[in-house]
C-alpha positions as CSV (number, residue, x, y, z in Angstrom):
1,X,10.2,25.0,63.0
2,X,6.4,25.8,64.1
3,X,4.0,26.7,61.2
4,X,3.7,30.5,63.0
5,X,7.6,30.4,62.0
6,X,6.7,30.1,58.4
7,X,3.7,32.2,58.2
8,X,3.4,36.0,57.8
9,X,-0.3,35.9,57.6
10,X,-3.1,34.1,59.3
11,X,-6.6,34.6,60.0
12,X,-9.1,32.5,62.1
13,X,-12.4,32.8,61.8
14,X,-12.1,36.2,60.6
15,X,-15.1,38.3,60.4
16,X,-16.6,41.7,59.7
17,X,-20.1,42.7,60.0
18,X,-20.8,46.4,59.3
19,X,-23.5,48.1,61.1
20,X,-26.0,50.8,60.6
21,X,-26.7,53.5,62.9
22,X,-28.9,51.8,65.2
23,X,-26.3,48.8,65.1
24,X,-28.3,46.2,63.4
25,X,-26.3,44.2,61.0
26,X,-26.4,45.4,57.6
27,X,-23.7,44.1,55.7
28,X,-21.5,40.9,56.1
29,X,-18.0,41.8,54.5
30,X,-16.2,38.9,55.8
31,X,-17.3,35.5,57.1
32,X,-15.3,33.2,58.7
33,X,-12.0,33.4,56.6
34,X,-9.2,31.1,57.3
35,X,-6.2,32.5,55.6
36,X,-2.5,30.6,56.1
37,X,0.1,33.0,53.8
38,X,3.4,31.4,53.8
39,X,6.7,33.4,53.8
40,X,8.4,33.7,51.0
41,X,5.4,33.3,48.5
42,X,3.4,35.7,46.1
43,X,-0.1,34.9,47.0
44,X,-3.2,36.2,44.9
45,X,-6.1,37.3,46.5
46,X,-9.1,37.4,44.3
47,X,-13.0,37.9,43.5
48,X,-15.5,39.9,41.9
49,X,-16.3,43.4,43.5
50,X,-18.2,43.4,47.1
51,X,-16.4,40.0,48.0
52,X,-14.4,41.5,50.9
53,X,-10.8,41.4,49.5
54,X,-10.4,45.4,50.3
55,X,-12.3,44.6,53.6
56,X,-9.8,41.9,54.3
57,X,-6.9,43.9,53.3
58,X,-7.9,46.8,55.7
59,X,-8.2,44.5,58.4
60,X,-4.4,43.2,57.7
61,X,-3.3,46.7,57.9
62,X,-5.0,47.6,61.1
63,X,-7.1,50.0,59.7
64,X,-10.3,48.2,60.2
65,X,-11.1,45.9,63.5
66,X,-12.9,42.6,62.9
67,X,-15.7,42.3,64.4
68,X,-14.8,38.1,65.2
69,X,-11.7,35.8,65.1
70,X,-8.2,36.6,65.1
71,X,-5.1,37.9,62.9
72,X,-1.2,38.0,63.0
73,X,0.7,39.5,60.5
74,X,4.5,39.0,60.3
75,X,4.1,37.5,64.1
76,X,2.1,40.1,65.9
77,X,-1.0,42.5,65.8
78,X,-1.5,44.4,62.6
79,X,-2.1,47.2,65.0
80,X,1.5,46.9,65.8
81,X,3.9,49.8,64.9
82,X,6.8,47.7,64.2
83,X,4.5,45.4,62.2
84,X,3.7,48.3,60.3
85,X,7.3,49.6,59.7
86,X,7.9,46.2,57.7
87,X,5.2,46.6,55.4
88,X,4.7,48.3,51.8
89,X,1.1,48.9,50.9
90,X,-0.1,50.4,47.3
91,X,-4.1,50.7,47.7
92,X,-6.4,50.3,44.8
93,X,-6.5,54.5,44.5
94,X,-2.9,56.4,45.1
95,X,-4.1,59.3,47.8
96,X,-0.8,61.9,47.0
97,X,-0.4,65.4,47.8
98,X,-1.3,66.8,44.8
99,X,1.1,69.6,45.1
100,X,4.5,68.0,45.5
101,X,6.5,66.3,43.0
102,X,7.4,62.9,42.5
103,X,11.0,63.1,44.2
104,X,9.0,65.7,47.3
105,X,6.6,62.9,47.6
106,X,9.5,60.1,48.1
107,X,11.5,62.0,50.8
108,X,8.4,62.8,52.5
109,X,7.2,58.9,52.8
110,X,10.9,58.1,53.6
111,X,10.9,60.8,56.1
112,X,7.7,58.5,57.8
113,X,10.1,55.5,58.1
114,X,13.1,57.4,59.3
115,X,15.3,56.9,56.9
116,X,18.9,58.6,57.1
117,X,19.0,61.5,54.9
118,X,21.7,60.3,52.8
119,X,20.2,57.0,52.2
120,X,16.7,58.4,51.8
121,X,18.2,60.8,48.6
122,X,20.1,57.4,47.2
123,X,16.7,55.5,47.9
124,X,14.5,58.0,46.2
125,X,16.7,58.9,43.0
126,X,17.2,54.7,42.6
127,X,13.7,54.7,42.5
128,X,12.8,57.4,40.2
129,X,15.1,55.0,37.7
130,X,13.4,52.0,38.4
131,X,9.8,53.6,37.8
132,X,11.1,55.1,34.8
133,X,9.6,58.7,36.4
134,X,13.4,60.1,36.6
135,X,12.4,62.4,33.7
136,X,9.1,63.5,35.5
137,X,10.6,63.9,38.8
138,X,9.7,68.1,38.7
139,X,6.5,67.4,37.8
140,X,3.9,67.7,40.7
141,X,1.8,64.3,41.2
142,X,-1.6,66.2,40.6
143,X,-0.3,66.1,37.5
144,X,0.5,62.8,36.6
145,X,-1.8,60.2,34.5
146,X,-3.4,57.2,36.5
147,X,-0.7,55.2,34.9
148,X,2.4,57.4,36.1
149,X,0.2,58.0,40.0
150,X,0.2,54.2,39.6
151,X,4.4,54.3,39.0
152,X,5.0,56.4,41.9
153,X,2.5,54.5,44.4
154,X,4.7,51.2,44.3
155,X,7.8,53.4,44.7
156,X,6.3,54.9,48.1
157,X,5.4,51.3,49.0
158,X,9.0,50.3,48.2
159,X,10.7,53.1,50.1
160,X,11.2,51.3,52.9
161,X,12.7,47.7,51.6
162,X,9.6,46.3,53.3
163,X,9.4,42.2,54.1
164,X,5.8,42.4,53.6
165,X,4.2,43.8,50.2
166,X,0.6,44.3,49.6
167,X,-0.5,45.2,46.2
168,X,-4.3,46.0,45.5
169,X,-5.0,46.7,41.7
170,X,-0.9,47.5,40.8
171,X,-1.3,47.5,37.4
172,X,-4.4,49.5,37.1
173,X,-4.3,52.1,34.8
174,X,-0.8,51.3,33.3
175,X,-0.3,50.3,29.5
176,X,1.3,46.7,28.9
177,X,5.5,47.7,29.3
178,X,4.4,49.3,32.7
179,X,2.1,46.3,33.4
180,X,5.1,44.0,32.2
181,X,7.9,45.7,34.4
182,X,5.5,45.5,37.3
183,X,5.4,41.9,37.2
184,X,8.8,41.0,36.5
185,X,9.7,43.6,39.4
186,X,7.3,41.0,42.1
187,X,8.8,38.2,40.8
188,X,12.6,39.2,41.4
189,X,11.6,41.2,44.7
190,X,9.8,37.2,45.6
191,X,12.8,35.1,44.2
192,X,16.1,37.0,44.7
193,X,15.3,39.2,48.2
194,X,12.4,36.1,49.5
195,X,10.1,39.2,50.0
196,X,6.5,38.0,51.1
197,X,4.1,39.4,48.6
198,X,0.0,39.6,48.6
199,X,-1.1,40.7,45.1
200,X,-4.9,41.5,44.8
201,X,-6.3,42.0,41.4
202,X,-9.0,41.6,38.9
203,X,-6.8,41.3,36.3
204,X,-6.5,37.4,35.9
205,X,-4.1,37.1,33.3
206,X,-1.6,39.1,35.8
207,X,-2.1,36.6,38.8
208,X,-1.6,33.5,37.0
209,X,1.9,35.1,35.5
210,X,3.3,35.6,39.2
211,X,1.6,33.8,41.7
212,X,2.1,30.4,43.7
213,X,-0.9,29.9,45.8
214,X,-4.5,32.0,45.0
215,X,-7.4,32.5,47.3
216,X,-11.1,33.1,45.8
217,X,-13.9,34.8,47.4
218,X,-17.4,35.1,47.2
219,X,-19.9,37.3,49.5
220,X,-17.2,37.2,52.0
221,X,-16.7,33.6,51.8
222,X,-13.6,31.5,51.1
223,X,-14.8,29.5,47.4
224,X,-11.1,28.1,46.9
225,X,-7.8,27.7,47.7
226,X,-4.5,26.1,46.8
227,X,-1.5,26.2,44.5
228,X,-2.6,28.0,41.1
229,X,-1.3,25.0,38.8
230,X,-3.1,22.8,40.8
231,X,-6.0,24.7,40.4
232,X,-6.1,25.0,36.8
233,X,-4.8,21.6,35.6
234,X,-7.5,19.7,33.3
235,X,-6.5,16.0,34.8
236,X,-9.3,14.7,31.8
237,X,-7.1,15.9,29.2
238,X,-3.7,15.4,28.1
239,X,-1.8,18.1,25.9
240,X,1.0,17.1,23.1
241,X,3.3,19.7,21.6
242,X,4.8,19.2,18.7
243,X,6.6,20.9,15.4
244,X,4.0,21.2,12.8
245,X,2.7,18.1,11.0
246,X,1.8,16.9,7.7
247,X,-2.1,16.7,7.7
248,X,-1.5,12.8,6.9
249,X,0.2,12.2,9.9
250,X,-2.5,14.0,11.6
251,X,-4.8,11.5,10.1
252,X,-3.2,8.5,11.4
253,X,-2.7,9.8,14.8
254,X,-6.6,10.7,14.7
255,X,-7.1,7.0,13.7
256,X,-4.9,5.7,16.8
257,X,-6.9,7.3,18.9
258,X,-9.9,7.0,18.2
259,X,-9.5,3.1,17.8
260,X,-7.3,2.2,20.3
261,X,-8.5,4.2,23.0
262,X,-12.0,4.8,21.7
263,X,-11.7,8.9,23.1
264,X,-12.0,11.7,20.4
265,X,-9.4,14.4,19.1
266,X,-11.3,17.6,20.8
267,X,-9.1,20.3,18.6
268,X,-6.0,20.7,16.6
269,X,-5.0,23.8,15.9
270,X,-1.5,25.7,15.9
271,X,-0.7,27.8,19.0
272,X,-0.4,31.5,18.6
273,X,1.4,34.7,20.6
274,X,-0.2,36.2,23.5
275,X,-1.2,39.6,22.7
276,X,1.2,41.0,25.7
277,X,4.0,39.6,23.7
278,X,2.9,41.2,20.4
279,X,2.9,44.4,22.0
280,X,5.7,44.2,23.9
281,X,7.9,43.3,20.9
282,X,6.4,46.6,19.0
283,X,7.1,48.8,21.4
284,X,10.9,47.6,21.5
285,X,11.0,47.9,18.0
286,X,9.6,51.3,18.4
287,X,12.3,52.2,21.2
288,X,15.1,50.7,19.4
289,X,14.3,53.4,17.2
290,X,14.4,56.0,19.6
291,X,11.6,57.3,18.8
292,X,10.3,60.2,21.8
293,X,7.2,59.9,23.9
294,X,5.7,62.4,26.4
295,X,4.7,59.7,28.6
296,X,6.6,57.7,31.4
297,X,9.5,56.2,29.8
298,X,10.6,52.1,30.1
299,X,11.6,51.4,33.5
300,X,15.4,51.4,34.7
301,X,17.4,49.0,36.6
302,X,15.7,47.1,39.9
303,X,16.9,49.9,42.5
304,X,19.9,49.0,44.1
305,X,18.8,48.7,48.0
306,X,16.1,46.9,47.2
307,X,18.8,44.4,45.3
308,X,21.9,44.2,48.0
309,X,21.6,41.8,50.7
310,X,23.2,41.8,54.6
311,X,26.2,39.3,52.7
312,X,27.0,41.9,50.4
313,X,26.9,41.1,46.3
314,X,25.6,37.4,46.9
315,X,21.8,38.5,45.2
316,X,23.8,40.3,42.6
317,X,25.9,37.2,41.9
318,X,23.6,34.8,41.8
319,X,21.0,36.9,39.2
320,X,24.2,36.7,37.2
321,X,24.9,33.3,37.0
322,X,21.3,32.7,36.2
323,X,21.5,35.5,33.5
324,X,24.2,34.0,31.7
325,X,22.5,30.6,31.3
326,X,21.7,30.1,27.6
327,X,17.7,30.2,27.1
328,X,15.8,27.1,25.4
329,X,15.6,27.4,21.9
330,X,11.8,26.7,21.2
331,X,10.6,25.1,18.3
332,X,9.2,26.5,14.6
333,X,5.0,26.6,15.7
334,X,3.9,23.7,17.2
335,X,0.8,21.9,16.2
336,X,-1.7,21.2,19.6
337,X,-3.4,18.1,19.9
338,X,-5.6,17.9,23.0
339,X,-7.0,14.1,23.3
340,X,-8.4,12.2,26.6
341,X,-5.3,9.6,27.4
342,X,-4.0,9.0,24.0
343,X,-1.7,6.0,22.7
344,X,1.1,8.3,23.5
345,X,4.0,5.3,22.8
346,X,2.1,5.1,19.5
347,X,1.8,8.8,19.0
348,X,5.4,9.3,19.7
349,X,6.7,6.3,16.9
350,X,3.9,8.1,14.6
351,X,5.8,11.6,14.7
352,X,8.8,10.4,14.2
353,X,8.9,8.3,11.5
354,X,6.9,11.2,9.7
355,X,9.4,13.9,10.9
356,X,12.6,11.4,9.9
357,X,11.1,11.2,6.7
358,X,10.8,14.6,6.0
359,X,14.9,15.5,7.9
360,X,13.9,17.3,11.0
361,X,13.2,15.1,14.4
362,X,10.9,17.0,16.7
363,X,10.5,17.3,20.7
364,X,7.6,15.6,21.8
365,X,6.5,17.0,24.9
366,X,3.4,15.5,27.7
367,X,1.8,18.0,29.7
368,X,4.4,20.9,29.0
369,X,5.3,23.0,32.0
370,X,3.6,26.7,32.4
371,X,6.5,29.2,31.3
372,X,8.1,30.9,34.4
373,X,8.1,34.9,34.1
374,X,11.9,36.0,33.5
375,X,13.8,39.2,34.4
376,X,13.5,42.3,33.0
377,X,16.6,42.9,30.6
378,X,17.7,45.6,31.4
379,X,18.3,44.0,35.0
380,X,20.1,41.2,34.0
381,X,22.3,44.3,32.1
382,X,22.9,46.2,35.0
383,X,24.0,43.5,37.2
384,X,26.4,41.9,34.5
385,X,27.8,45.2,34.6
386,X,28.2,45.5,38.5
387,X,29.9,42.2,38.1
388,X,32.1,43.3,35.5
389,X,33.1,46.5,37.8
390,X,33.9,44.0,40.4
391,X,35.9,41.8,39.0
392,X,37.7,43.9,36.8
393,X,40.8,46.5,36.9
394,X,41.1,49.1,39.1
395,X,40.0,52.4,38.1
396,X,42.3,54.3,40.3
């Protein structure tokens, strides 16, 4: 299989240089820019404002000509109508008629794709659920928040069950559930349908949840590049997890280290929730409560076309399986200890004894994985529930 065969994007030498009226160069947006996207990968495109990522972006979707080297995108031009018909773009601004409604504004983008009637109505109400905008549907977009305009953006760019998804800025403007289901909507759209997406965002925390492989730019420039663990690892420092410790065992293991490798303890310190999970778990409580809100409400199921596949329930299957797994119990609040290449044999013996001697035997973990993003709940609901209706009695 040829590398074209497993890229959807690349760029050669890609450049744009933007003129002024008596075509002398004023601005270099892009210079040079080698970009190899694989299929099948969420890739992050980022860098401070002016670095050409909206430049680049424009250029993928035909909509700018560079002014030097070369593109393909899913094979072809981007220039390419068929090209185009594969792809599902959300720009950094929503531009909607103002005057239709949220289901108007559906039909009308499924309308630009040719959908059947039929299957453009199933399409639209599915994704009216997923959004959580089902409620709001009447409601004409000029009215919406930022946050809701946001909502109904990735459901136009969804309409067509695209193989190619470009995201600029999706969770701009939405509060942390929306921001949450966002996320957890590219990574099943990535793992269960293999959908090719290109996330661009200044929202850091929201790149490093989702995506494989980043790209960084600076004044048009390609800074860095590679697989985002790879990029962030600290190979000086080594991390050990434990359950919490006695302060004397802290001592001794303090001791080890600094007298039989001769390095220093930089911190200990017990870890602590990310704020995103804090919230999160109030606003459940809040909904478990049923308490009502005037705003967008929680997002539904994953729409249904987007979840089938050509073999029929084989995605929905397989989500299940995974679903049903039991999840990891973690342990009580670990206590972090972040030396340079500690006695770790030693370290390990240290903990033990101490946690033996007090009943409970601990994990001891080296360099602890990144935690993966899971599925939205009320997913992993839905499709139990498809399995259930397919594997149980009749109704008739």
């Amino acid at each position: 299989m040829s590398s074209n065969d497993l890229s959807v994007i690349q760029t050669a030498g890609l450049t744009k240089v933007f003129k002024d009226f008596w075509h002398r160069q004023r601005v270099v947006a892009v210079d040079k820019l080698d970009l190899d996207i694989h299929k099948d990968e969420v890739f992050g495109l980022l860098g401070p404002n002016g670095s050409g990522k909206t430049t680049t972006i424009k250029m993928l979707l035909g909509l700018l000509y560079p002014t030097r080297g070369r593109i393909q995108v899913l094979g072809r031009s981007p220039t390419d109508v068929e090209v185009k018909s594969r792809i599902g773009f959300l720009p950094e601004e929503s531009y909607l008629y103002q005057f239709l409604d949220a289901r108007e504004t559906l039909d009308y983008y499924g309308r630009l794709f040719r959908i059947p009637r039929q299957e453009r109505r199933r399409r639209v109400e599915q994704l009216l659920e997923m959004t959580g905008l089902g409620r709001e549907a009447r409601r004409r977009v000029g009215e919406y928040s930022k946050g809701m305009a946001r909502r109904i953006g990735l459901a136009q760019a969804l309409i067509n069950d695209p193989d190619l998804l470009i995201l600029d800025e999706p969770t701009s403007g939405l509060d942390p559930v929306g921001t949450r289901e966002i996320k957890d909507l590219i990574v099943f759209l990535n793992r269960e349908k293999r959908k090719t997406v290109l996330l661009c965002s200044h929202l850091l925390a929201d790149v490093e949840d989702v995506c494989q492989r980043v790209a960084v730019l600076y004044g048009g420039r390609l800074q860095a590049l590679g697989p985002i663990r790879e990029l962030l690892s600290q190979q000086n420092l080594t991390q050990i997890t434990a359950e919490r410790l006695s302060p004397q065992t802290i001592d001794r293991i303090r001791r080890v280290i600094e007298s039989d490798e001769g390095r220093q303890i930089i911190s200990v310190s017990a870890p602590s929730d990310r704020l995103e999970t804090f919230f999160l778990r109030i606003v459940r409580q809040a909904q478990q409560l049923r308490q009502t809100t005037s705003g967008a409400t929680v997002g539904g199921r994953i729409a249904e076309f987007l979840a089938e596949s050509p073999g029929g329930e084989a995605v929905v299957e397989s989500l299940v399986a995974a679903a049903v797994k039991p999840e990891r119990v973690e342990p009580a609040p670990p206590t972090s200890i972040a030396p340079a290449e500690p006695a770790t044999d030693v370290l390990r013996e240290l903990i033990s004894s101490s946690s033996v001697a007090s009943g409970a035997v601990p994990p001891v973990e080296s360099e602890p994985s990144p935690a993966t993003p899971q599925i939205d709940e009320s997913v992993i609901d839905h499709l139990v529930d498809r399995a259930d209706r397919k594997t149980g009695p009749s109704k008739e």
